[in-house]
C-alpha positions in Angstrom: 25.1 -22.2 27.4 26.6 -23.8 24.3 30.3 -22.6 24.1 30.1 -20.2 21.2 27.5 -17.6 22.7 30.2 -17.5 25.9 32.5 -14.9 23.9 29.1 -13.4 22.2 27.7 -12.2 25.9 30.7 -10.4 26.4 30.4 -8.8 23.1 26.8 -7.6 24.1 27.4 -6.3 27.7 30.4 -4.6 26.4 28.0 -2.8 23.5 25.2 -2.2 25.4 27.3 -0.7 28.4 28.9 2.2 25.4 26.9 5.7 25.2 24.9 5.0 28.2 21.7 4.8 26.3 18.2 3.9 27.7 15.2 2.4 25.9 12.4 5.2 25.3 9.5 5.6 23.4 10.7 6.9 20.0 9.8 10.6 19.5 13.4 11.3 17.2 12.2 9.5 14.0 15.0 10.4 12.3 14.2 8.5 9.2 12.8 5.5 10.2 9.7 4.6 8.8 7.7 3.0 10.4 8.6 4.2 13.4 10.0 1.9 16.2 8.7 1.1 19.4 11.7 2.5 21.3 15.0 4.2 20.2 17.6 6.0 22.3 19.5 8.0 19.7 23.6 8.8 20.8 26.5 11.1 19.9 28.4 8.7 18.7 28.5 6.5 14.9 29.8 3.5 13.2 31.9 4.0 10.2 30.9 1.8 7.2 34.5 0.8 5.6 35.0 -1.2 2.7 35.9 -3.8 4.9 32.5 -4.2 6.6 31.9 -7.6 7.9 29.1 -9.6 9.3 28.1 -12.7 10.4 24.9 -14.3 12.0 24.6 -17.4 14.8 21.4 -19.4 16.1 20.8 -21.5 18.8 18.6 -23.3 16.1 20.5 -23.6 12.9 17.6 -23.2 10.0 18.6 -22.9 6.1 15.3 -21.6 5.3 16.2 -19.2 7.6 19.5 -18.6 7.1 19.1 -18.4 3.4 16.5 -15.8 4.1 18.7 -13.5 6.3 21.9 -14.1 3.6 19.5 -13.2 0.7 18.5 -9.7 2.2 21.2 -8.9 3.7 23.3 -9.1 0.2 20.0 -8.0 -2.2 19.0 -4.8 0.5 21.8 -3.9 2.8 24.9 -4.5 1.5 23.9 -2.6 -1.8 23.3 0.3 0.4 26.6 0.1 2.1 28.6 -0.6 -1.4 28.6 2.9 -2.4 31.0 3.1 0.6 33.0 1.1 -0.6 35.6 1.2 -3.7 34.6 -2.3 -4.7 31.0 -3.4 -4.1 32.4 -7.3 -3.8 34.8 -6.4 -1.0 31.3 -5.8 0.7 29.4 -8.1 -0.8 31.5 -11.0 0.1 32.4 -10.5 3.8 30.2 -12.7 5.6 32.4 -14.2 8.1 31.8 -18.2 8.8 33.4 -18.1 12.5 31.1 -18.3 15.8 33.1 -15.6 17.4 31.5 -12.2 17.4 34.3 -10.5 15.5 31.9 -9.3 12.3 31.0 -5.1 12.3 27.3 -6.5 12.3 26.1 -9.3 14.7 23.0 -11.1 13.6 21.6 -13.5 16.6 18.3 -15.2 16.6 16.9 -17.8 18.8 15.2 -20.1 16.0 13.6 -20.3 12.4 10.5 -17.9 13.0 7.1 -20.4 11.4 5.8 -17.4 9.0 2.5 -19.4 8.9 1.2 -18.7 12.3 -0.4 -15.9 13.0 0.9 -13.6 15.4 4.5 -14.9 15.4 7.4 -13.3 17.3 8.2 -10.3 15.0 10.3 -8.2 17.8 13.9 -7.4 17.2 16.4 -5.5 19.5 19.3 -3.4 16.9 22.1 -1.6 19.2 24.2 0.6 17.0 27.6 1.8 18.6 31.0 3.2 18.0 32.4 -0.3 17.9 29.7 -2.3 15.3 26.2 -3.4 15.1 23.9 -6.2 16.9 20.9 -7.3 16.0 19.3 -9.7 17.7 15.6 -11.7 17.8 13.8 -14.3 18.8 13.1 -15.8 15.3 14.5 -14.8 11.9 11.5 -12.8 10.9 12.4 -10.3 13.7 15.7 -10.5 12.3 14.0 -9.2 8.5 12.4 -6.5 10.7 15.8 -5.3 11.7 17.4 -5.0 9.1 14.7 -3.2 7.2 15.1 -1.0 9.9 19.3 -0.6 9.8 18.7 -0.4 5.8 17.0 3.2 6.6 19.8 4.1 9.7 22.6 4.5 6.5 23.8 8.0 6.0 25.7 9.7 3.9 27.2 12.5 4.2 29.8 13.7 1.3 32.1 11.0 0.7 31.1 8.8 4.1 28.8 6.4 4.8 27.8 5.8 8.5 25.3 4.2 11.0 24.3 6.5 14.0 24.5 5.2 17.1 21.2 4.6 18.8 19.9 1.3 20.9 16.4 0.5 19.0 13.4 -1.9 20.8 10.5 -2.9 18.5 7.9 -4.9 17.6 4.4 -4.1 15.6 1.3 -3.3 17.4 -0.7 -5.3 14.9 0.2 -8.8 13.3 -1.3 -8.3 10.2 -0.4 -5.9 8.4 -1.2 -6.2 4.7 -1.3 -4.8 0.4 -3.6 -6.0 -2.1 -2.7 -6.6 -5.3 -5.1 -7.2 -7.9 -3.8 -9.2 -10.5 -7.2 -10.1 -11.9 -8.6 -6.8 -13.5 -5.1 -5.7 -15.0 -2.5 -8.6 -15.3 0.6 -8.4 -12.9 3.6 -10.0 -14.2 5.7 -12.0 -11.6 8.8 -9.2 -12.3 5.9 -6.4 -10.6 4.7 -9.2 -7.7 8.4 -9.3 -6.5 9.6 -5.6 -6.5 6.7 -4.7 -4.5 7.0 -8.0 -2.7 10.8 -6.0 -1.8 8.7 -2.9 -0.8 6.4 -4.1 1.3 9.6 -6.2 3.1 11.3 -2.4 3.4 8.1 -1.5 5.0 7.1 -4.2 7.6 4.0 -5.1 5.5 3.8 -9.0 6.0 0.6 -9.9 4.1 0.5 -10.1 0.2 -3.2 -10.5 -0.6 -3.1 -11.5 -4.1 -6.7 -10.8 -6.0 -6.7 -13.6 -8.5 -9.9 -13.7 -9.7 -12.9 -11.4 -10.7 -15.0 -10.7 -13.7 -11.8 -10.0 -16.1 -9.9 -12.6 -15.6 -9.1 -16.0 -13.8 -5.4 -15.9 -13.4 -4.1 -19.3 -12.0 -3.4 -22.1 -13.9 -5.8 -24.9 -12.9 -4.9 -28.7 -13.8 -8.4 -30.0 -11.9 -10.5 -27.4 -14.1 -8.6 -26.2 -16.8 -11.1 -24.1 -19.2 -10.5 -21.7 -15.6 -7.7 -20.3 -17.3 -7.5 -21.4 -20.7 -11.1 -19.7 -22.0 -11.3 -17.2 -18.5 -7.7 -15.1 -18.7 -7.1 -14.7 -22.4 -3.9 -16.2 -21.7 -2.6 -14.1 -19.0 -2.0 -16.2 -15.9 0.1 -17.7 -13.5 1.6 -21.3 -13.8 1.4 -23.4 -10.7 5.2 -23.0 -10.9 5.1 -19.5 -10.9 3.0 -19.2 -7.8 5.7 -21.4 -6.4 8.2 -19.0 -7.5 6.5 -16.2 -5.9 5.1 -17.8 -2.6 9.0 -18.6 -2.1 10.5 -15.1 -2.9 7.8 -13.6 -0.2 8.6 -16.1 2.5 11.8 -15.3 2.2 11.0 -11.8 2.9 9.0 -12.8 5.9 5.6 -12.5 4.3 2.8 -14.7 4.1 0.8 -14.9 0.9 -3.3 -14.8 1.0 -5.3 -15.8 -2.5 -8.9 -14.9 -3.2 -10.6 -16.6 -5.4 -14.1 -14.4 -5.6 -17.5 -15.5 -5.3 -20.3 -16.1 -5.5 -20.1 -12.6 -7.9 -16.9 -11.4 -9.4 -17.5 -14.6 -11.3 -18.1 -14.0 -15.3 -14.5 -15.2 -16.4 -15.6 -18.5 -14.4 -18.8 -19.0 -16.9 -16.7 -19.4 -20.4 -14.9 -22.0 -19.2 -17.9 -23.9 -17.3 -21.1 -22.4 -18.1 -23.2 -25.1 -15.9 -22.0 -22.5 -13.0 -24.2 -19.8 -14.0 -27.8 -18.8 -12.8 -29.3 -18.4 -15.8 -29.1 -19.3 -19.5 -27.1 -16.7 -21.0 -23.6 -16.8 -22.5 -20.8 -15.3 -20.9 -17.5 -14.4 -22.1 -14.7 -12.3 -20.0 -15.9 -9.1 -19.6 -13.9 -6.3 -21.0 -16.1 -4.0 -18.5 -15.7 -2.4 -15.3 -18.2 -2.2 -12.7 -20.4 -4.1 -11.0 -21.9 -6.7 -13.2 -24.1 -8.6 -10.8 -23.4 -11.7 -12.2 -23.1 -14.5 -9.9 -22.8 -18.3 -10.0 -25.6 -20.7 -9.0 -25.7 -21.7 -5.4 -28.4 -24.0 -5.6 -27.1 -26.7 -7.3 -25.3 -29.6 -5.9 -23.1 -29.5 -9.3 -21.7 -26.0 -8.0 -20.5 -27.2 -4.9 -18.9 -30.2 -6.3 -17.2 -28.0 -9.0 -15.6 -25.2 -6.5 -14.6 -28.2 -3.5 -12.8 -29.7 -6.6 -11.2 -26.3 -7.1 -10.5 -25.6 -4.2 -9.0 -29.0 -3.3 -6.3 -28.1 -5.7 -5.9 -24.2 -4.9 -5.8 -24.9 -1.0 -2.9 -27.2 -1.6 -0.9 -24.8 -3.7 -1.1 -22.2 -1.3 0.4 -23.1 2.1 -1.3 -20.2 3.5 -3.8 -21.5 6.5 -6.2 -18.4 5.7 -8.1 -18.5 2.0 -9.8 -16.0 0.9 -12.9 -16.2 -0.7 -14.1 -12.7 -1.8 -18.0 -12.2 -1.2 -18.6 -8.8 -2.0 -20.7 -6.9 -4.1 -23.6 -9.6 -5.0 -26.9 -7.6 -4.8 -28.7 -11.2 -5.8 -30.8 -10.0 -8.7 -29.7 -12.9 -11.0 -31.2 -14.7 -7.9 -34.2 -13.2 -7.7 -35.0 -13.0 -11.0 -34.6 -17.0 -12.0 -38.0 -18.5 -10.9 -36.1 -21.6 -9.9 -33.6 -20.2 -7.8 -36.8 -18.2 -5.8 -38.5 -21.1 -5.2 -35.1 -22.5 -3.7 -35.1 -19.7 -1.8 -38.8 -19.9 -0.5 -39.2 -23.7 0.1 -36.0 -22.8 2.4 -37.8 -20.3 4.2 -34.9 -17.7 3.0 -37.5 -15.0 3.0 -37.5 -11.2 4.9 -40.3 -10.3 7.3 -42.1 -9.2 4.6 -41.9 -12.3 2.5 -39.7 -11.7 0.0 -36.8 -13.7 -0.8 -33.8 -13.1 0.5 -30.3 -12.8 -1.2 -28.5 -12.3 1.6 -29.6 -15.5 3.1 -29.1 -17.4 0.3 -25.5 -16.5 0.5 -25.2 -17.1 4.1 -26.1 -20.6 3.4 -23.3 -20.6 0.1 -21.1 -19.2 2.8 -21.2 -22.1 5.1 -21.0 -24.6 2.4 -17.7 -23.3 1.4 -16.4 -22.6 5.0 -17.0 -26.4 5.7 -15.3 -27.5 2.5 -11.8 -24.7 3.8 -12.1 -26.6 7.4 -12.0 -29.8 5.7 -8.6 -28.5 4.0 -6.8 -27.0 7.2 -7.6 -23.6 6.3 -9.5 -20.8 7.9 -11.6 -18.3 5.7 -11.3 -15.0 5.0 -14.1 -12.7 3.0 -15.4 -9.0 2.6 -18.0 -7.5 4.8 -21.2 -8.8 2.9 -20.4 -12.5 3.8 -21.2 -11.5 7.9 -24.3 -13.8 8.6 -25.7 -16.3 11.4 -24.2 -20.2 11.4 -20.4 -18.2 9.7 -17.7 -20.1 12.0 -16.2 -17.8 14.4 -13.1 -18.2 13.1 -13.7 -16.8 9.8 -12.0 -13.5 9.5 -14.2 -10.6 8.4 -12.8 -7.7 6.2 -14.3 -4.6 6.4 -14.4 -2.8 3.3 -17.4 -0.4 3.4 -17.1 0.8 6.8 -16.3 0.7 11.0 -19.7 -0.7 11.5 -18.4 -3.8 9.4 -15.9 -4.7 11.8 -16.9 -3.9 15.2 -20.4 -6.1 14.2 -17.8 -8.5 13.3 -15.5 -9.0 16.4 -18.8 -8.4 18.2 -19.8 -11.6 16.7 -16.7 -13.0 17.9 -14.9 -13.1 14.6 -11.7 -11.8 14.3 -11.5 -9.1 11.6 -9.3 -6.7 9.1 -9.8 -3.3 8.3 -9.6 -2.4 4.5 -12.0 1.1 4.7 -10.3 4.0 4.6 -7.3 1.9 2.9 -8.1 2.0 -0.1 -4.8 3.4 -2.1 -6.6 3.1 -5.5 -9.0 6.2 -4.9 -6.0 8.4 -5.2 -6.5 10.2 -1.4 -3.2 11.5 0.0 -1.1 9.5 2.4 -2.1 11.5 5.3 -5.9 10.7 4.9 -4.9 6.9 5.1 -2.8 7.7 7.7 -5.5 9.2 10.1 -7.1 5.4 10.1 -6.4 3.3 12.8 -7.9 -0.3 13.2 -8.8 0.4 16.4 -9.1 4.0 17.6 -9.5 4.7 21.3 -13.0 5.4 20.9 -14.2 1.5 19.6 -16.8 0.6 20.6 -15.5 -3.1 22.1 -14.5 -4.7 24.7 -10.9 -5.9 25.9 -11.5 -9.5 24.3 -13.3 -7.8 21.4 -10.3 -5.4 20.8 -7.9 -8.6 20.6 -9.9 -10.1 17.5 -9.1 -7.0 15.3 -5.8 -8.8 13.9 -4.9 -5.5 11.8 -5.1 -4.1 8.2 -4.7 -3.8 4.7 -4.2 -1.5 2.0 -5.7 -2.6 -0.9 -4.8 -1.7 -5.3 -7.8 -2.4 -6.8 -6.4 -2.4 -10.7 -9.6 -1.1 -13.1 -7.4 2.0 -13.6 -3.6 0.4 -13.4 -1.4 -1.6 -15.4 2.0 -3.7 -14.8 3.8 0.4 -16.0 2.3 2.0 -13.8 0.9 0.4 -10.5 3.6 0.9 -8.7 3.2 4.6 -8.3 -0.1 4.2 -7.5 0.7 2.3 -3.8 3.7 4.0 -3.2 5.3 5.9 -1.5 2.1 6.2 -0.1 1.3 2.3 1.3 4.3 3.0 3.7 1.8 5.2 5.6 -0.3 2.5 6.3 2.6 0.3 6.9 3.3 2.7 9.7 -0.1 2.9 11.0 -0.6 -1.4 11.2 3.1 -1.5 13.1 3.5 1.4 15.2 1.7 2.9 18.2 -1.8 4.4 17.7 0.0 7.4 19.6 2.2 8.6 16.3 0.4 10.5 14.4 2.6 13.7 13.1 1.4 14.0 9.7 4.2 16.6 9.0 6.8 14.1 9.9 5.1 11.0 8.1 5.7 13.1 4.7 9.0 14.3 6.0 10.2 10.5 6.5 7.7 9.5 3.5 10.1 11.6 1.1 12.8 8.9 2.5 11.6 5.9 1.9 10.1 6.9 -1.4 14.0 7.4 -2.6 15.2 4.1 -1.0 12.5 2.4 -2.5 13.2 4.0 -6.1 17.0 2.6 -5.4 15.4 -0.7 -4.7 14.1 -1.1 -8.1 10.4 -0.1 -7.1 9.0 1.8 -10.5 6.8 4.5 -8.6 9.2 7.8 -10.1 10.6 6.3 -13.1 7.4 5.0 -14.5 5.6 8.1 -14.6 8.5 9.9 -15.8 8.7 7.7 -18.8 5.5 8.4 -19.6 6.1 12.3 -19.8 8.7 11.7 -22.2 6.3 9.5 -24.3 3.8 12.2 -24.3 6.3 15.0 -25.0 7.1 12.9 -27.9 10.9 14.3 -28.4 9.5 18.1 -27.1 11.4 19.4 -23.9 9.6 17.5 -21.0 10.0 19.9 -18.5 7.4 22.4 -18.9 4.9 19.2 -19.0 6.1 17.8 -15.8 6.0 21.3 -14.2 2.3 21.1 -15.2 1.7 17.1 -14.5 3.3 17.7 -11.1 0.1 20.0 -9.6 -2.7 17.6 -11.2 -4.1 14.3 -9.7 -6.4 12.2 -11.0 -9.9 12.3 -10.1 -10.8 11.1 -6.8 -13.1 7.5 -5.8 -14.3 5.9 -8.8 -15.4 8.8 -10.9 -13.0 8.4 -13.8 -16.2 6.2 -15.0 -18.3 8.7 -15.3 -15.8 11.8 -16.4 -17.3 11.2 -20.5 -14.2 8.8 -21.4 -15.4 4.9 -21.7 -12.7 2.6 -20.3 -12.5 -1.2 -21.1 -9.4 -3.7 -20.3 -8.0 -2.5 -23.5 -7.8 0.8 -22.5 -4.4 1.6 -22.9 -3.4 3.4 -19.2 -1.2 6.3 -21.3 -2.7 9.1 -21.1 -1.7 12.5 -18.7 -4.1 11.5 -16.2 -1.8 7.8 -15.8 1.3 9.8 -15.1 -0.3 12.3 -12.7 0.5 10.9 -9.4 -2.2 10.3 -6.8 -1.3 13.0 -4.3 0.5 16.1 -5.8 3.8 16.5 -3.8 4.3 19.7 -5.2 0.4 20.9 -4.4 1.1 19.5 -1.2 4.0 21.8 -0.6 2.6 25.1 -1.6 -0.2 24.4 0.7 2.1 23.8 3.4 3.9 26.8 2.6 0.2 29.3 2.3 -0.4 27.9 6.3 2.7 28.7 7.2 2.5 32.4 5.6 -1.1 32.9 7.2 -0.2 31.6 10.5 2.9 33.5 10.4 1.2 36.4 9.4 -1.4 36.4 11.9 1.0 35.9 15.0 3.1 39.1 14.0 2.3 43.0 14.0 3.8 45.3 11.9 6.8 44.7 9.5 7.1 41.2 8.5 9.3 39.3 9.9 12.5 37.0 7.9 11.2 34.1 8.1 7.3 35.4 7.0 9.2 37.0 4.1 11.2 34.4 3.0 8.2 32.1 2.8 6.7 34.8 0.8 9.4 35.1 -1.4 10.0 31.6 -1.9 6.0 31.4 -2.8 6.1 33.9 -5.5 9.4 31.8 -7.0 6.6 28.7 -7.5 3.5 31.0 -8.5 5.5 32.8 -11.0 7.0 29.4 -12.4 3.2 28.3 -12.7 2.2 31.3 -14.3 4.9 31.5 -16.9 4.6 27.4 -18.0 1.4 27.8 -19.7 2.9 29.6 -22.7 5.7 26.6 -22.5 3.4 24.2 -22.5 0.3 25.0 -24.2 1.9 24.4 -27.8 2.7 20.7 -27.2 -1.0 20.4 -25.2 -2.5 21.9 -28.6 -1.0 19.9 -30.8 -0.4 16.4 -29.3 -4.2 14.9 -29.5 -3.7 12.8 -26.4 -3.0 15.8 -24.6 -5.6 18.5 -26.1 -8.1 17.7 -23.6 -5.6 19.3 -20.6 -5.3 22.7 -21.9 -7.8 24.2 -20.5 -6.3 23.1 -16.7 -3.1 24.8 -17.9 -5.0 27.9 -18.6 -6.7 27.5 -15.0 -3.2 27.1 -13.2 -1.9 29.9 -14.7 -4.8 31.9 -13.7 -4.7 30.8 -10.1 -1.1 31.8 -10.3 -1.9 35.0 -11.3 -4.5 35.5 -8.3 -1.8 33.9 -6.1 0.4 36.5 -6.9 -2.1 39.6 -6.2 -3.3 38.0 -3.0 0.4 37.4 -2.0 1.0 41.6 -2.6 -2.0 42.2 -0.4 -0.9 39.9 2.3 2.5 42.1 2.1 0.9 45.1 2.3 -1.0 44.5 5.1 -4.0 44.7 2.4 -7.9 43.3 2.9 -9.2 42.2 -0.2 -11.9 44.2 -1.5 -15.5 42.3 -1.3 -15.2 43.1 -5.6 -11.8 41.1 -5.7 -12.6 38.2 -3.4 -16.1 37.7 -4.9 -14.2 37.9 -8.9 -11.5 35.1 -6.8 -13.7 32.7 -5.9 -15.7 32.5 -8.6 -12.3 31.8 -10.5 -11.5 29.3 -8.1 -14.8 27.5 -8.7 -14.1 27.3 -12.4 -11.0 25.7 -11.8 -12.5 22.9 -9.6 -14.0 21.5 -12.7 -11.5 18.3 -13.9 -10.3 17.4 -17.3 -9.4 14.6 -18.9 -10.1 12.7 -15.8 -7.3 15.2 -13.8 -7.9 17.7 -11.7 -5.5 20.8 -10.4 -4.6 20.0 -6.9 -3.8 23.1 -5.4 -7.5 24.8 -5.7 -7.8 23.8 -1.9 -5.2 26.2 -0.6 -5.3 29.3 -3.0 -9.1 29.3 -1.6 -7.4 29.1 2.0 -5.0 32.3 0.6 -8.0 33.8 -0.6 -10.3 33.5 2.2 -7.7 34.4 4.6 -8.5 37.6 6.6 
């Protein structure tokens, strides 16, 4: 072995031979999210000192590598260990140059991991003793892994900082695992791409998706077909150089970047710029709408083809990615249909249904294939939603299911491998645990052992109709790190209590991290409060979430791209924390309740007591906050929800003093209850109060 690892083996045997720990499956999570495959937890701890040193060796010296490792480990851990310290640059500068293992934190790897190909070695062994740390990998992207990992192991505890000691095994049970971002219906500035670019790296996401195109905007600068993004983004897009910029920041965070360039539909801020595209003979400008416009290009002339292969010549060598994504959803063909030329296409091509009539779907397998053989003929593999599943697709096109199971088990049936975006979908505003109850491939798929192998993973997706550079970031996180967790650990953790419990964590290392998801909102309070104390609003904002799925279309308020996202119902959060909580708490109270006889016991008590401290805060806000809803006219359209919480407060309160007595609600009462509670289901201004569902469990509750 070459001389410098000699002194390193030593160095191992004589850490992994302290605490006598063994490898186990992880069931102490501590707060480590997501959660490894194996940790053995000790007594024991490593003291972080101002003095902290580390150092890292290869067998295959790399400086994309090593640059890589350097940049997190000074932009993510260190900053984490500096509070330690009396002087952050004491930290910050202890690298040490020399071979010999005599650094507090020993980085090994075997060589440069290639972040390309799919499936790469992402394990990483992290041994934490009394005497320092060790982390070692096969490649330097199971060195990332780790140290996203030893970022969460810091504690602190009054005035020191410390690892704990534990001996941790891992590796993620699927190789993609992935977040869309759509920069196309709300522009993304490149400051937004890279903080969440940090928080999917403090997660183990390793896919950016990056939605670049749809029918409000084209967002890349294109030199082959420039009137793409001069007449289709109204001047909000990315330079070449930029996408550099960003393709280099990820892979230094060990992720890969995807683009999607949609189509045949998503296509109207194509047509400004290169109206020959379109299927029939209107105008088109970017469309300031959201929906689904059925608009779609014309994929039955030779011109189209020769338009997107020159397109895609340039895009395909911008991104080094070898998967391109090329959208496919959402076409229901009546543009098609309804241009007597493109029906005829479609007849004298026999692309009819059994009952003769043409066929949409067909025409779009055929568009499909076309632009698959144009991605093979540029070294890269395709990638689309659902729809674009048809006979002649190359296997090795990856299918992404978006509207259902069905999707992708017909999909690896068919021998493609697949992703699984349904039930993903962070934009609808469901809780984290919802997502988390996913999995890519339960126990019950219906597939075989080879079929299972083809389902490569997941992705969350933040479709942006309803977000903007202020405040996307609270709407994927904290609550993307759930799926993060469910694409790398085993199918076997599934604690929902302890995924919010850990959640809570990584939500305040991500806000130290620079991640906007609790200041943005917060901001926005104070804007709306416009110099008023903030408080009583954010006592009130903090039990409403926006309306669920996509009905903020149809909740009486029109929304365009210029839509400014400022409004109560943009600072609500997505899942109520605080709604969350009290409903946590009423299960607890009513299973508590149930298992005991007589006099209540502490613990029953003190969750009563600390109930009625929440229900009585609600109650009492509305006369706080109703003056500043009444006046400010951006806010008017909430006070009637303020009225409803304190109401539900109020029968909170009396259902609490029954439960205390021992008291069954009188048919009168409960009847008078629920009929409240059904008034207060109704949203306003596109919000709704989140903690209907468990004052109806407290009020049904025998």
């Amino acid at each position: 072995m070459p001389r410098f690892l000699l002194p390193r083996f030593f160095f191992l045997v004589l850490l992994f031979c302290t605490g006598g720990l063994h490898a186990q499956p992880t069931t102490d999570t501590r707060g480590l999210l997501p959660v490894p495959t194996q940790a053995a937890w000790g007594q024991g701890r490593f003291p972080i000192k101002a003095s902290f040193t580390w150092q890292v060796s290869t067998l295959a010296p790399s400086s994309a590598a090593d640059s890589a490792i350097t940049e997190t480990v000074n932009r993510f851990l260190l900053p984490a260990l500096s509070a330690a310290s009396p002087s952050a640059d004491a930290v910050r500068k202890a690298r040490l140059a020399s071979q010999v293992p005599m650094a507090n934190l020993v980085i090994q790897y075997g060589r440069a991991g290639q972040l390309l190909a799919l499936g790469e070695d992402e394990s990483y062994s992290l041994r934490v003793t009394p005497m320092g740390v060790s982390l070692n990998a096969a490649t330097h992207l199971g060195v990332l892994r780790g140290l996203a990992t030893l970022r969460q192991l810091v504690v602190h505890e009054k005035k020191s900082f410390w690892f704990p000691e534990v001996d941790i095994t891992d590796s993620p049970r699927f190789v993609w695992r992935g977040l869309l971002l759509d920069a196309a219906r709300h522009f993304m500035p490149l400051p937004v791409i890279k903080r969440n670019l940090d928080g999917m790296w403090a997660t183990k996401l390793n896919v950016m998706h990056w939605h670049l195109s749809d029918d409000q905007g084209f967002r890349v600068e294109s030199r082959a077909l420039p009137r793409l993004h001069t007449m289709g983004s109204e001047g909000q897009f990315y330079t070449q150089a930029q996408v550099r910029e960003v393709l280099a920041y990820a892979s230094r965070r060990g992720i890969r970047v995807v683009p999607e360039f949609d189509m045949p539909g998503h296509t109207t801020a194509w047509l400004p710029g290169y109206p020959e595209l379109a299927s029939n003979d209107s105008t088109y400008g970017v469309s300031p709408r959201w929906g689904v416009l059925n608009i779609a290009i014309d994929p039955t002339k030779e011109t189209t083809y020769q338009l997107i292969d020159k397109l895609l010549a340039e895009m395909t060598a911008l991104f080094p990615d070898p998967y391109f994504h090329i959208g496919g959803d959402e076409n229901d063909g009546r543009q098609w249909k309804r241009n007597p030329r493109i029906a005829q296409y479609m007849r004298d091509n026999k692309m009819v249904t059994d009952k003769g009539q043409v066929d949409k779907h067909a025409l779009q397998t055929f568009f499909n294939r076309r632009i698959a053989q144009m991605l093979t003929n540029y070294n890269k593999r395709m990638v689309g939603w659902d729809e674009i599943l048809g006979p002649g697709l190359p296997t090795d096109a990856v299918i992404q299911s978006w509207r259902g199971r069905k999707g992708l088990y017909d999909a690896a049936k068919q021998g493609h491998p697949t992703l699984l975006s349904n039930g993903y979908y962070i934009d609808l505003n469901y809780s984290a645990a919802s997502h988390y109850a996913v999995d890519p491939l339960p126990q019950d798929a219906p597939l075989t052992a080879e079929q299972k192998k083809l389902v490569l993973g997941g992705e969350a997706t933040m479709w942006a109709e309803f977000v903007d550079s202020v405040i996307v970031d609270s709407r994927i996180w904290p609550r993307a790190a759930a799926v993060a967790e469910r694409l790398w650990s085993s199918g076997s953790v599934t604690s929902v209590p302890d995924m919010y419990r850990r959640l809570a964590l990584v939500s305040q290392q991500l806000d130290a991290m620079g991640l906007q998801h609790k200041k943005a909102p917060e901001k926005l309070l104070a804007q709306l409060a416009q110099g008023q104390a903030v408080a009583p609003l954010r006592t009130f904002a903090s039990v409403l979430e926006p309306v669920k799925e996509y009905k903020r279309h149809f909740q009486g308020f029109k929304y365009t791209t210029q839509t400014p996202l400022t409004r109560l119902v943009d600072a609500a959060l997505p899942e109520s924390d605080a709604a969350r909580e009290f409903g946590v708490a009423v299960d607890a109270l009513l299973a508590r309740r149930a298992a005991s006889a007589g006099t209540l016991p502490a613990d029953t008590r003190a969750t009563l007591a600390a109930l009625r401290a929440t229900l009585l805060r609600w109650q009492a806000n509305d006369a706080l906050v109703q003056p500043l809803l009444t006046t400010n006219p951006t806010l008017t359209e909430y006070a009637p929800l303020s009225i409803q919480l304190k109401a539900l407060a109020t029968l909170s309160l009396e259902r609490l003093a029954q439960l205390e007595k021992r008291q069954a609600p009188t048919a009168a009462w409960q009847a008078a209850a629920l009929k409240q509670l059904e008034a207060a289901k109704a949203p306003a201004g596109q919000t709704e109060l989140a903690i209907v569902p468990a004052v109806r469990r407290l009020v049904e509750a025998k």
